[in-house]
Backbone bond lengths (Angstrom), bond angles and torsions (degrees), N, CA, C in turn:
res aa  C-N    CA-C-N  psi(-1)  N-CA   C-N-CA  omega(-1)  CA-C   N-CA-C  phi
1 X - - - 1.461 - - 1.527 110.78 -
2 X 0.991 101.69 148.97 1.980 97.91 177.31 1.639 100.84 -100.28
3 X 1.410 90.45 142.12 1.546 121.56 -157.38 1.467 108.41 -53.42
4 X 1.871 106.74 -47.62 1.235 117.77 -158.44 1.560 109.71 -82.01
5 X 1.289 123.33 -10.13 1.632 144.38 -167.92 2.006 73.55 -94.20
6 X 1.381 130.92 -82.62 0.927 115.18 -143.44 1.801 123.24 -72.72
7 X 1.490 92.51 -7.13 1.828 108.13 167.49 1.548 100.51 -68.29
8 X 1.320 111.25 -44.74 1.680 114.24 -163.94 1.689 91.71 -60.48
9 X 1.286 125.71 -51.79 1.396 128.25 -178.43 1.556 119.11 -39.24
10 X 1.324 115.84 -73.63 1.235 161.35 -160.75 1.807 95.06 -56.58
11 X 1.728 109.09 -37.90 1.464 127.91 -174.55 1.210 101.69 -70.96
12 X 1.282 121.46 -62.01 1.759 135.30 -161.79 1.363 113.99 -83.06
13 X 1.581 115.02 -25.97 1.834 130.65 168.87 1.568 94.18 -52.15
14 X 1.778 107.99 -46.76 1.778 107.87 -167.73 1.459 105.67 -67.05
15 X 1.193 111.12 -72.09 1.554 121.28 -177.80 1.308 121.40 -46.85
16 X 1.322 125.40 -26.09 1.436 129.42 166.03 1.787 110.39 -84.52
17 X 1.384 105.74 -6.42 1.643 95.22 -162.72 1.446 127.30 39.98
18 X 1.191 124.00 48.20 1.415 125.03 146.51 1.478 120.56 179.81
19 X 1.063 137.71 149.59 1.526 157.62 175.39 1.628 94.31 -29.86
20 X 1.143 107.76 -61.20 1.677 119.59 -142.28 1.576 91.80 -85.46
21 X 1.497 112.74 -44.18 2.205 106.97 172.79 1.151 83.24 -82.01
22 X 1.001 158.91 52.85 2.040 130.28 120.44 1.477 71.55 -104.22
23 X 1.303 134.09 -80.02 1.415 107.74 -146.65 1.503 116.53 -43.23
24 X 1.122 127.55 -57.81 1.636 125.04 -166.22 1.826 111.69 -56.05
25 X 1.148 112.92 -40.34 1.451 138.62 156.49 1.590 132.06 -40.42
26 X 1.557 105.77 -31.75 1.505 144.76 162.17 1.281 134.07 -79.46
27 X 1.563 90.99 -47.41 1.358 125.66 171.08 1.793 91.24 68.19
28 X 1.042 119.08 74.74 1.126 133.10 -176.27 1.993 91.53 -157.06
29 X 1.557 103.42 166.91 1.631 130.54 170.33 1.476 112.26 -97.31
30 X 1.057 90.55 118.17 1.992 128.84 173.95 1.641 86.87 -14.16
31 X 1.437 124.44 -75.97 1.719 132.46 -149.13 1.886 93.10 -69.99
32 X 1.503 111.47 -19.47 1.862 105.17 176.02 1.476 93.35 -75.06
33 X 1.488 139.14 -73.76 1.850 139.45 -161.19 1.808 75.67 -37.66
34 X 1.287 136.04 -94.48 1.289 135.21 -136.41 1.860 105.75 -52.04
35 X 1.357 124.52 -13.21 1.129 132.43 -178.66 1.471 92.44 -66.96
36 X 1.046 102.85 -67.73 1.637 124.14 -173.43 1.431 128.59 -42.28
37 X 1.596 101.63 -41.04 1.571 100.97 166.89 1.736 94.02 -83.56
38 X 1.334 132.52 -76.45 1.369 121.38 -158.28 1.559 117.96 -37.52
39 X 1.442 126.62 -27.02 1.073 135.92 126.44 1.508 116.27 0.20
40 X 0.941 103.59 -96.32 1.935 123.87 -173.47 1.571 92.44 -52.07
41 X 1.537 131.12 -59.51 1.029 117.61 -133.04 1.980 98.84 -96.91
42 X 1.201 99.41 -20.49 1.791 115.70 158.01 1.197 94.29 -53.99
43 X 1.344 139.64 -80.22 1.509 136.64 -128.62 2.293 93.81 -85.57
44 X 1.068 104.38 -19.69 1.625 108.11 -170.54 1.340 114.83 -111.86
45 X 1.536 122.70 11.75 1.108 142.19 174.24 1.849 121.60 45.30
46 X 1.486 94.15 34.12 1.858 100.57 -176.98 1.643 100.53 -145.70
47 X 1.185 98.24 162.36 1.667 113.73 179.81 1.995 99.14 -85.73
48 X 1.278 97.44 140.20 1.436 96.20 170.00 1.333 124.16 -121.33
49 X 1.237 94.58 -1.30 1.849 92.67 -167.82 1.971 89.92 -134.74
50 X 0.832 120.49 134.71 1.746 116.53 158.44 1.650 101.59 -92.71
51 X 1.354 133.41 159.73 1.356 133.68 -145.12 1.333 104.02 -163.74
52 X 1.213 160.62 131.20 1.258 161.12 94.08 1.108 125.53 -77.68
53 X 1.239 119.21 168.55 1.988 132.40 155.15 1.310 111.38 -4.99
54 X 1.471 97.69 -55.52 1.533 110.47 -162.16 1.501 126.08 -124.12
55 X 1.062 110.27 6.56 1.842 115.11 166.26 1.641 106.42 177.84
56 X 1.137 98.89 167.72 1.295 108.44 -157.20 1.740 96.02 -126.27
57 X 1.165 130.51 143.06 1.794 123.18 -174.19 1.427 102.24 -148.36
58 X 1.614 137.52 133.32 1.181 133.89 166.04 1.299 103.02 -77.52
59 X 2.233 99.22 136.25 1.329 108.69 164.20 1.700 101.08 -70.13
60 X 1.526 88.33 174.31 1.422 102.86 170.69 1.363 143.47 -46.52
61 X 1.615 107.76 -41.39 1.594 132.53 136.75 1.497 121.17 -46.70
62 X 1.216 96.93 -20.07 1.711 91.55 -170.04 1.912 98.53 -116.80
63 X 1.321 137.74 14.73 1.164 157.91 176.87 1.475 97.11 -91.36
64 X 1.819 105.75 -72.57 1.747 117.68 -175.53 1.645 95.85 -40.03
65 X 1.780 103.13 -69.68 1.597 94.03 -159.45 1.467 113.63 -57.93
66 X 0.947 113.92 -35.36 1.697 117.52 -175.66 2.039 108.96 -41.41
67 X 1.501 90.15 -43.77 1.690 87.83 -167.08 1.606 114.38 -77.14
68 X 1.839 93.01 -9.64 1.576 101.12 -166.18 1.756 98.40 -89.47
69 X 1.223 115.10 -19.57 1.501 128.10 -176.24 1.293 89.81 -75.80
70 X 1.312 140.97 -77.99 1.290 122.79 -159.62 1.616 119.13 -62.07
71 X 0.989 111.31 -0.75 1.707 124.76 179.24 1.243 99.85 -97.01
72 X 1.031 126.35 -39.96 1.745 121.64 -170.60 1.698 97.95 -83.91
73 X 1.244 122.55 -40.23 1.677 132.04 158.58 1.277 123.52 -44.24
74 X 1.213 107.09 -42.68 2.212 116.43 -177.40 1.392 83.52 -73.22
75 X 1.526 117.45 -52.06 1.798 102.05 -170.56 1.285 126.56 -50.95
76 X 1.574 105.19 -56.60 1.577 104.89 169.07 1.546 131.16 -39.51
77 X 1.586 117.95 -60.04 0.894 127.58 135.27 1.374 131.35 11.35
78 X 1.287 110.49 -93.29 1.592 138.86 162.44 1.770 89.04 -36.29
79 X 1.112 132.67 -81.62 1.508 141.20 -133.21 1.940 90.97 -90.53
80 X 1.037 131.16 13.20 1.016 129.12 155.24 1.633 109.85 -118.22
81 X 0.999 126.88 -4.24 1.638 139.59 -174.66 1.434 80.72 -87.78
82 X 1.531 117.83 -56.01 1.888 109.64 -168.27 1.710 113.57 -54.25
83 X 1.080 93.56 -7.25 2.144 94.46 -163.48 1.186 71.82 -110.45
84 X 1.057 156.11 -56.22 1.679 129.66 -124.73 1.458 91.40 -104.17
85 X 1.599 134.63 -22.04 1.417 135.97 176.61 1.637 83.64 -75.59
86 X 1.008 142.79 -66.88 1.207 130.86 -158.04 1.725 109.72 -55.66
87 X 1.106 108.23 -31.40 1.591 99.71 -179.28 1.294 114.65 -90.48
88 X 1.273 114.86 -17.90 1.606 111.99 164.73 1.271 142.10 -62.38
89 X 1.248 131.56 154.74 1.838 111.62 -162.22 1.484 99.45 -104.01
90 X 1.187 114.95 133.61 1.677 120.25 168.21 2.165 97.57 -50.58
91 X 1.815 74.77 121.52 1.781 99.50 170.16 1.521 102.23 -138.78
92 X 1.667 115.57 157.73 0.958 145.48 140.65 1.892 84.14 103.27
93 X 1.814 97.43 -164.59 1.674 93.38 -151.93 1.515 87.66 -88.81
94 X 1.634 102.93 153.12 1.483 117.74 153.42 1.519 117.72 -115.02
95 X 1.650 107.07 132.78 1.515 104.85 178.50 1.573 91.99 -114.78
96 X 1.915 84.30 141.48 1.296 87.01 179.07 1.816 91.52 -141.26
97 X 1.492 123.05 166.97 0.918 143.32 -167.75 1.669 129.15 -132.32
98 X 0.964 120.86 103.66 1.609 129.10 -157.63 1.281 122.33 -120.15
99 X 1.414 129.75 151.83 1.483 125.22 169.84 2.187 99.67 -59.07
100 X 1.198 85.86 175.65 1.759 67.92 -170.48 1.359 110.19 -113.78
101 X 1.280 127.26 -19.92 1.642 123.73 154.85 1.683 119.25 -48.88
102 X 2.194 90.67 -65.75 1.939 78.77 175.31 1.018 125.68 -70.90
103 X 1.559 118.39 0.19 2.125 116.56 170.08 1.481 88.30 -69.99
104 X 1.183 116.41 -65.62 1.719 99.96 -156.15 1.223 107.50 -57.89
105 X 1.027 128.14 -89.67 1.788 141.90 162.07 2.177 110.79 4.52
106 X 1.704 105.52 -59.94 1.301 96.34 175.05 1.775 129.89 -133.22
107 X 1.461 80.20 -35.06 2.009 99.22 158.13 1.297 107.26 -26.25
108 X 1.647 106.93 -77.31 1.755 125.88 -118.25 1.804 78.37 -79.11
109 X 1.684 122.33 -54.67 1.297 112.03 -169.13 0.951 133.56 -57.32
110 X 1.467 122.41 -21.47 1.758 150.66 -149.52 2.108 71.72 -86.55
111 X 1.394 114.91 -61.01 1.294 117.50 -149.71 1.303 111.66 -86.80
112 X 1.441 128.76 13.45 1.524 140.61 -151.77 1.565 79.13 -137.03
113 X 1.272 130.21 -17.43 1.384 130.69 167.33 1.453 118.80 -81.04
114 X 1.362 109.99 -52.52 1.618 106.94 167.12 1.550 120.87 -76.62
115 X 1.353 109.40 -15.69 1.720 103.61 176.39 2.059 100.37 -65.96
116 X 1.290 109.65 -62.52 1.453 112.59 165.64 1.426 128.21 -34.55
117 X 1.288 124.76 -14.38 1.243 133.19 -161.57 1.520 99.05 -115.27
118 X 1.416 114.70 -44.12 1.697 106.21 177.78 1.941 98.42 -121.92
119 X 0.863 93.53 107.75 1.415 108.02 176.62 1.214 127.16 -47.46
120 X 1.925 130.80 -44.04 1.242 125.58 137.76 1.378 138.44 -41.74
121 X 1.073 110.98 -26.60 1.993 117.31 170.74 1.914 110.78 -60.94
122 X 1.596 111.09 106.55 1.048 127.17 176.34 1.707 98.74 -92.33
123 X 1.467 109.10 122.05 1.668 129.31 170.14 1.719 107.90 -79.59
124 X 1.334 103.01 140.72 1.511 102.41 178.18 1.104 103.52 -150.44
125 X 2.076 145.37 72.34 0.917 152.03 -157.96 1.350 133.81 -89.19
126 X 1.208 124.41 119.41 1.894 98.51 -177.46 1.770 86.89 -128.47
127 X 1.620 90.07 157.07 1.585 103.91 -170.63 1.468 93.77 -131.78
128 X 1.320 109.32 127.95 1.455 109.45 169.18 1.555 111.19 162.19
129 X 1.409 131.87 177.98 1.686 124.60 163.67 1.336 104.37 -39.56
130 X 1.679 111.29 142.26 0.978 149.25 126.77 1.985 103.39 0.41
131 X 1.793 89.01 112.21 1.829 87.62 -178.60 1.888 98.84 -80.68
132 X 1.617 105.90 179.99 1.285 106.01 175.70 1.591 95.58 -89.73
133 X 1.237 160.18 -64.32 1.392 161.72 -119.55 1.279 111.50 -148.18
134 X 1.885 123.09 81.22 0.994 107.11 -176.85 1.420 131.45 -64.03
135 X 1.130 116.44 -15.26 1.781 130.38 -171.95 0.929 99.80 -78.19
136 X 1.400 128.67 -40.70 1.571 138.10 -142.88 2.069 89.02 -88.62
137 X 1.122 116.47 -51.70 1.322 125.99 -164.51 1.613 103.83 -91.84
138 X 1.674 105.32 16.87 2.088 108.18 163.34 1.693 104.73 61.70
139 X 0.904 130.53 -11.45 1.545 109.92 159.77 1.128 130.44 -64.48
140 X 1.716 107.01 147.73 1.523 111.83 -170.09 1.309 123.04 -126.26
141 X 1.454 87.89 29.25 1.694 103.98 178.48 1.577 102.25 -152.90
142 X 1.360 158.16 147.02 1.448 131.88 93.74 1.179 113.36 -126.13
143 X 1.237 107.67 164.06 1.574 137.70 -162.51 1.664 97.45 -106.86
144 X 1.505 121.30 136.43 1.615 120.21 -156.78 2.021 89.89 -153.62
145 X 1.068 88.13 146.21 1.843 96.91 -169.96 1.937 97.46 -121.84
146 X 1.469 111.53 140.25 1.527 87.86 -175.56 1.075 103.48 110.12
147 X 1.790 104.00 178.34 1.346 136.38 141.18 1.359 114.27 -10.97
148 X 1.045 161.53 165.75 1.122 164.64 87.39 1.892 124.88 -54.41
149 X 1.542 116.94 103.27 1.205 92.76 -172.32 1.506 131.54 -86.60
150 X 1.280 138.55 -95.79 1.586 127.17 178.58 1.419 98.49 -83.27
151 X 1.015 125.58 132.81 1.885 125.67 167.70 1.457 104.46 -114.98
152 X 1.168 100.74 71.29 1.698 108.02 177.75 1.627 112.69 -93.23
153 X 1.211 118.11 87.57 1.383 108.82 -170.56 1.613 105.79 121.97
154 X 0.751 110.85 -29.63 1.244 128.19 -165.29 2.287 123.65 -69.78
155 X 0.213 111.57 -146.95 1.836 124.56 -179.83 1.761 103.55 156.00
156 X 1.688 90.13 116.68 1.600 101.67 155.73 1.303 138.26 -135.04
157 X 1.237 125.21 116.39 1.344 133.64 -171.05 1.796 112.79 -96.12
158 X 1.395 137.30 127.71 1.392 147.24 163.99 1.135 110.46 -57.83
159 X 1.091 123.92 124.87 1.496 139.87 -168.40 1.613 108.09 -121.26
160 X 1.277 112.69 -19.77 1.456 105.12 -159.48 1.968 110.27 -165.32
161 X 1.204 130.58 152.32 1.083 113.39 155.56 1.876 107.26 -116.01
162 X 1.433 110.97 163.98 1.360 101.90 -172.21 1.304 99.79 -125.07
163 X 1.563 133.85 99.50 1.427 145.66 -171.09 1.922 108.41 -72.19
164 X 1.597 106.47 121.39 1.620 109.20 177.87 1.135 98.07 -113.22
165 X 1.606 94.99 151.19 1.678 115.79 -166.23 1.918 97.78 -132.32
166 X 1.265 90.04 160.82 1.430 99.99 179.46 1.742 100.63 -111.78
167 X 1.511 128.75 124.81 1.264 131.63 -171.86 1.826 113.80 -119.08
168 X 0.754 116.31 -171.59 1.695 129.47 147.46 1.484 103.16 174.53
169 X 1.385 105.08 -174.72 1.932 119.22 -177.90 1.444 81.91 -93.62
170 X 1.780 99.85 162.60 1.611 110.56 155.73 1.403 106.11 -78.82
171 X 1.217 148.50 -7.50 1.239 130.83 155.92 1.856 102.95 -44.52
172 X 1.334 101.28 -87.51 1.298 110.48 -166.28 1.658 101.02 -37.25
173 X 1.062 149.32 -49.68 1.447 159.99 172.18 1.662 121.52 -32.65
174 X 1.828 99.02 -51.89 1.293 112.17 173.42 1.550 110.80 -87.23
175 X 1.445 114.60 -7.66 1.606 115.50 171.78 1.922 122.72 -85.12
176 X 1.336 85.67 -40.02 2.181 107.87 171.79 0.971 112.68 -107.27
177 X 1.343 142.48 11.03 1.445 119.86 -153.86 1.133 129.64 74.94
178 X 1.561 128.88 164.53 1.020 138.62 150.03 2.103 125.90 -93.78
179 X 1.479 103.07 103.76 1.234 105.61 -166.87 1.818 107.66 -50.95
180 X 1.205 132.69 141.42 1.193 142.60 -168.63 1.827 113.56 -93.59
181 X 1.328 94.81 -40.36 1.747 98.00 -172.21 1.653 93.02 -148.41
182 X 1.619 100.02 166.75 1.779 89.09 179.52 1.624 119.84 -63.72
183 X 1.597 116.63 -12.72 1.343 106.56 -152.95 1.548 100.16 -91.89
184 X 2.115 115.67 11.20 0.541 132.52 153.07 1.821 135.15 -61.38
185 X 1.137 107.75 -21.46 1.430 113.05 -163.20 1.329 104.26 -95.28
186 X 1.377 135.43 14.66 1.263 139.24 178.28 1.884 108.02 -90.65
187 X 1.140 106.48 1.50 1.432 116.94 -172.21 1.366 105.68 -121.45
188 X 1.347 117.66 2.03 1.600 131.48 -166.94 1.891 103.25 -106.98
189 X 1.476 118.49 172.35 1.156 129.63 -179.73 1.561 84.85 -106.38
190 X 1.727 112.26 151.17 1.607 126.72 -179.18 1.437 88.69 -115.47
191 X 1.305 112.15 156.95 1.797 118.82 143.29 1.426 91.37 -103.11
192 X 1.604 111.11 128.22 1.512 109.15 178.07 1.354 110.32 -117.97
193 X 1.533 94.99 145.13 1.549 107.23 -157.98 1.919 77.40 -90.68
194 X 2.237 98.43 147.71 1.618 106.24 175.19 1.426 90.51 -147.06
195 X 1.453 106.36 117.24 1.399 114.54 166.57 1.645 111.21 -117.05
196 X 1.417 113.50 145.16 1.250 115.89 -175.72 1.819 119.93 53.49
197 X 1.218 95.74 -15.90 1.885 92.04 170.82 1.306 89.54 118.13
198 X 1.620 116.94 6.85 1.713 94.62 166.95 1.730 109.87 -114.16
199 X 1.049 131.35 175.71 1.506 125.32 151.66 0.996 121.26 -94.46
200 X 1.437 115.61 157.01 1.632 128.89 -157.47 1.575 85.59 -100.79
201 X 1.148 127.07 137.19 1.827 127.07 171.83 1.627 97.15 -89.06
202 X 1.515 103.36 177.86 1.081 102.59 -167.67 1.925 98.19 -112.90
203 X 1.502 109.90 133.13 2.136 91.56 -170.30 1.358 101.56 -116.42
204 X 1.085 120.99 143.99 1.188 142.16 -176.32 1.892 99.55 -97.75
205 X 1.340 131.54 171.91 1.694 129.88 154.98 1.558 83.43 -109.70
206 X 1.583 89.73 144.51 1.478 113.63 156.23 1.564 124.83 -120.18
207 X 1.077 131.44 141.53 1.359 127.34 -152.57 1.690 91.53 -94.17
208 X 1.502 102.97 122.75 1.593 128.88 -179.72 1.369 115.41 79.95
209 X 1.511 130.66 1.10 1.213 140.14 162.14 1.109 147.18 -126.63
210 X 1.164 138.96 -178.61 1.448 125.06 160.16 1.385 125.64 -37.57
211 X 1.828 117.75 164.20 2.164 100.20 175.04 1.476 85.17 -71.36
212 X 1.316 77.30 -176.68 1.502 125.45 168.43 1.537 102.07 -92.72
213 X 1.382 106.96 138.71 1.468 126.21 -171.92 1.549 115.64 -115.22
214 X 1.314 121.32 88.49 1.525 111.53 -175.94 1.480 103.20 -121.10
215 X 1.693 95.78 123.22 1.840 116.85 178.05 1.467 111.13 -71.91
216 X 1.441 117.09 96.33 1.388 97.33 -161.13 1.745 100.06 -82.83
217 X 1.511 105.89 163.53 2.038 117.64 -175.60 1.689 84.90 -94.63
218 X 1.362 103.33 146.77 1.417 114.35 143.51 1.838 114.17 -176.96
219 X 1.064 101.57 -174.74 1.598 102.19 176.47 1.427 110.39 -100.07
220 X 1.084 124.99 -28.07 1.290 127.38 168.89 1.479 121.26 -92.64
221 X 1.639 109.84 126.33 1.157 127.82 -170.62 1.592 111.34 -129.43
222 X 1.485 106.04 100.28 1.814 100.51 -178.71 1.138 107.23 -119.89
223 X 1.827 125.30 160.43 1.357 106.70 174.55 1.609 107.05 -116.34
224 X 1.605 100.11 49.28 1.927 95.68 179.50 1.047 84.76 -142.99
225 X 1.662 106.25 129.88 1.822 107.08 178.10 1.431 107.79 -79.49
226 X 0.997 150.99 -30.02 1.655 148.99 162.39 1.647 90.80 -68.58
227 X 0.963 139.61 32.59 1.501 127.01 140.82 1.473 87.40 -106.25
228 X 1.368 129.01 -78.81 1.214 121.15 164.96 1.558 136.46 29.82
229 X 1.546 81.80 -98.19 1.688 108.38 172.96 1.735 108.21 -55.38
230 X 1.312 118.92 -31.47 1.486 125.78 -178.26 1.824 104.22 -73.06
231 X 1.132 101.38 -48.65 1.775 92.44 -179.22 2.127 100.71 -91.74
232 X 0.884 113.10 -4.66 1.745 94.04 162.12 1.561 97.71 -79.81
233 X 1.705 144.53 -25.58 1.044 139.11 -177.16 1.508 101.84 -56.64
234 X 1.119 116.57 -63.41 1.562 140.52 172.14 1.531 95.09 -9.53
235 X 1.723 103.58 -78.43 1.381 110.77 -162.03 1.926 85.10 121.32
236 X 0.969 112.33 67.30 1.620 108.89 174.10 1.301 109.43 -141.05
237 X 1.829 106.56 8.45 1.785 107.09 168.67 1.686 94.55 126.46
238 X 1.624 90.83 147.38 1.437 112.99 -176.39 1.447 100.35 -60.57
239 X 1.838 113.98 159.55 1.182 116.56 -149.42 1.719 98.66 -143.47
240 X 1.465 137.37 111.22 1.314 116.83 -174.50 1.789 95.66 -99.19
241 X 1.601 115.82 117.93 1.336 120.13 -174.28 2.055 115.34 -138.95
242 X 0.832 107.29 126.53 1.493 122.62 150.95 1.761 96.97 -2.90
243 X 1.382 121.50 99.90 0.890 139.79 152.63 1.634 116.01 -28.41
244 X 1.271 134.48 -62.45 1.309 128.40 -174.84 1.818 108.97 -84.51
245 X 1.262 117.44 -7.64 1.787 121.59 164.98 1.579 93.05 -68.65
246 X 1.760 127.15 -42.45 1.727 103.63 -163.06 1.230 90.91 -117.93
247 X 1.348 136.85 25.12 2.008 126.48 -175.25 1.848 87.60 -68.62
248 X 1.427 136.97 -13.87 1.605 119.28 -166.36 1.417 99.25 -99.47
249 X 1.533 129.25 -33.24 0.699 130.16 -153.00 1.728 101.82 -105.63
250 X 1.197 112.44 -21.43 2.224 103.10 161.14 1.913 88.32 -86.67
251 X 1.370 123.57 -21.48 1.720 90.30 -169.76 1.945 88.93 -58.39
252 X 1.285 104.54 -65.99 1.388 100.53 -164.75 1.783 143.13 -70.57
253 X 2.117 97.37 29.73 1.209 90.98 178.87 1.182 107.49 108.54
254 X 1.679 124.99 -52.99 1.542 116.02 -135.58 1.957 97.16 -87.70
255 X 1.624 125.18 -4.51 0.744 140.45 152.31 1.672 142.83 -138.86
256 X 1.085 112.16 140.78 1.648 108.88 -166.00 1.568 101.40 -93.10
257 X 1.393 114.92 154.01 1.558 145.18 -162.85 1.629 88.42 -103.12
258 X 1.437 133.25 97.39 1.428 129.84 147.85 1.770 146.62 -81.17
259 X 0.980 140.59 84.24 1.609 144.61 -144.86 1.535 116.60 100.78
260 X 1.395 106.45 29.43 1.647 109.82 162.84 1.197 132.17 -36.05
261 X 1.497 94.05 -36.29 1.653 108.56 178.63 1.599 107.75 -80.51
262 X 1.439 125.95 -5.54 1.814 115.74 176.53 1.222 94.48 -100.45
263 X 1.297 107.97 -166.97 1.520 123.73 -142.96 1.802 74.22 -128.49
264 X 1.236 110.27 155.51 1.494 125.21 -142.14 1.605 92.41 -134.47
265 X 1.517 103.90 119.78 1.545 119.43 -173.51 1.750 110.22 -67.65
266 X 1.490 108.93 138.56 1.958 103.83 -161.31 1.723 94.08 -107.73
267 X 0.961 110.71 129.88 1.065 94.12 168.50 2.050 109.00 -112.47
268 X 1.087 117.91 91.05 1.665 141.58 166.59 2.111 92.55 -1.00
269 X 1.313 89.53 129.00 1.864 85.70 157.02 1.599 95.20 -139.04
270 X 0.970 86.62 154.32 1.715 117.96 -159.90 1.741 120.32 -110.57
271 X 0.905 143.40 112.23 1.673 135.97 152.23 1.558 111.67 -66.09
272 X 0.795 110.76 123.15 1.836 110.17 154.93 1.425 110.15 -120.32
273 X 1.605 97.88 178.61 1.662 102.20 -179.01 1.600 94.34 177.04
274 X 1.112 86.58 170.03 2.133 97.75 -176.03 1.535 98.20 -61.98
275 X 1.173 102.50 145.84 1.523 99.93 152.26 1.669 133.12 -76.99
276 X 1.629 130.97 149.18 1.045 106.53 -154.38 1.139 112.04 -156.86
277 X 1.580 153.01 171.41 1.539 119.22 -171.87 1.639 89.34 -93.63
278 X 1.784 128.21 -13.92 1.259 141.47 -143.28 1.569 125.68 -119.03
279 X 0.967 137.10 27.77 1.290 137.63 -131.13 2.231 92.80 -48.23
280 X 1.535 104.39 116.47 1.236 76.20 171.41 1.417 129.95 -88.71
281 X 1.471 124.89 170.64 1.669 119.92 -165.73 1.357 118.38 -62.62
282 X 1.858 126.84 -12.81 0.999 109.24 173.61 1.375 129.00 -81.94
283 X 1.316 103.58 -25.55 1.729 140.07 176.34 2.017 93.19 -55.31
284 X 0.951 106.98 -71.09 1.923 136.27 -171.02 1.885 91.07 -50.74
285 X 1.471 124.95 -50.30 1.434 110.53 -166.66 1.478 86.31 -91.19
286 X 1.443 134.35 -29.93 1.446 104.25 -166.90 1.261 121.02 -67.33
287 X 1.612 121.49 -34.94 1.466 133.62 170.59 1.310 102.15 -68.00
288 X 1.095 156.33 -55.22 1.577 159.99 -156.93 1.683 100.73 -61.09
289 X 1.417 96.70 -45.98 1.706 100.68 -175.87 1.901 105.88 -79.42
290 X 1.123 106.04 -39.85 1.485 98.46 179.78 1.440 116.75 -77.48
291 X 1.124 104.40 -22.15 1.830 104.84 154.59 1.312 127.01 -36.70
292 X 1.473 97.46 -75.22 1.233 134.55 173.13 1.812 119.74 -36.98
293 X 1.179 96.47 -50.38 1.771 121.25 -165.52 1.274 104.77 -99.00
294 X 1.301 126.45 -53.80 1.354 129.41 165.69 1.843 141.75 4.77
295 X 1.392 85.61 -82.31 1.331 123.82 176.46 1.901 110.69 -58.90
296 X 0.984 95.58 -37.02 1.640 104.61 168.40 1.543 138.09 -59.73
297 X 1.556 101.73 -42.97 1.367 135.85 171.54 1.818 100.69 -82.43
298 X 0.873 136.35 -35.08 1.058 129.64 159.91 1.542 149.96 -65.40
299 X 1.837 102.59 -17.47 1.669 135.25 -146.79 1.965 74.11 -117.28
């Protein structure tokens, strides 16, 4: 007999308390369940069940194995849930939640690719700051740049790094100079990025420590980095921005790449999601693919 058929038996004989509800329950005959334990209890050399007329009680040996059967059972279980989620196709809606430049820009397409690809997968997108409570507000995805703040409940996996560059036009260049080193840019005009009413500093990596933190001055204060990147085109002041928002605009000129030679501040992007005993398949391909795809759009 195979072992794991006769644990499954031996499990449901207990929990049902009797021979005859596992059998009907099984849909198997009363004299097969008793195959099944004598089975187990032949091959392990102990009694597991005590039995009469009228009730049936696990010995002590047969208590231990009982709890170890349903543990070795949740596993199986579990480890066939992993194959059969894997072969299943992401269905029904996914909400997911994004900064709202890199949703549009790299999110939204990555995911306008897999909605097209499995035809049951319903999209449900929001673009904007960072919510306070992702569980609380039913999303089953967001994507987070940064810090990461409390992940209580939570699961997060790195999907991506997001490389910042320091830019300007050659207008602005042939008007100030060209700054030489950072401790240069204190003599320069900033476009400064303001979110929520604070400013974003500008970070440098330092080798064995924390970045470097520089408050950049300027007169212009926006809080959309593609407004940003649009008035450093101008010539209205150097611009520290998301590498893949200006990779079209230094290929073609309309902005210059400054401190090529330093090492280029990352800022980490993140997946989260509820925690769960289940990861479901739409949750599992949307992170798998932005993993995957990610890193490309960014490089």
């Amino acid at each position: 007999m195979d072992r794991l058929t006769s644990m499954a038996v031996f499990v449901r004989a207990v929990d049902l308390g009797s021979f005859a509800a596992a059998a009907d329950a099984l849909e198997m005959s009363g004299p097969m369940v008793g195959k099944h334990v004598r089975f187990l209890e032949d091959r392990l050399g102990v009694r597991l069940l005590n039995r009469t007329t009228r009730r049936q009680s696990l010995t002590e040996a047969g208590q231990a194995y009982y709890e170890r059967c349903r543990a070795v059972l949740a596993e199986a279980d579990a480890a066939d849930a992993v194959v059969s989620d894997a072969r299943s196709e992401p269905r029904g809606r996914l909400r997911v939640t994004m900064p709202a430049l890199l949703g549009r820009h790299c999110i939204a397409p990555l995911l306008m690719k897999l909605a097209r690809k499995y035809p049951h997968l319903e999209l449900d997108l929001s673009f904007g700051d960072p919510i306070a409570d992702i569980i609380e507000a039913g999303y089953d995805l967001a994507i987070r740049t940064g810090d990461l703040d409390d992940q209580s409940g939570l699961i997060a996996r790195r999907i991506a790094s997001q490389r910042m560059v320091v830019c300007g036009a050659r207008s602005y260049l042939r008007n100030h100079g060209r700054p030489k080193s950072i401790d240069d840019l204190a003599a320069h005009q900033a476009i400064i990025y303001r979110r929520s009413g604070r400013v974003r500093p500008w970070l440098f990596p330092q080798e064995g420590g924390p970045p470097r933190e520089i408050m950049p001055a300027g007169r212009l204060r926006l809080d959309d980095l593609e407004a940003i990147a649009d008035a450093a085109m101008q010539g209205m002041g150097l611009a520290w921005l998301p590498y893949w928002l200006v990779r079209e605009r230094l290929d073609t000129g309309a902005l210059v790449r400054l401190f090529s030679d330093q090492p280029e501040f990352l800022y980490e992007c993140h997946a989260l999601w509820p925690r769960s005993p289940r990861l479901p398949p739409k949750v599992r391909t949307a992170v798998d693919t932005l993993a995957a795809a990610l890193p490309k759009l960014m490089t």
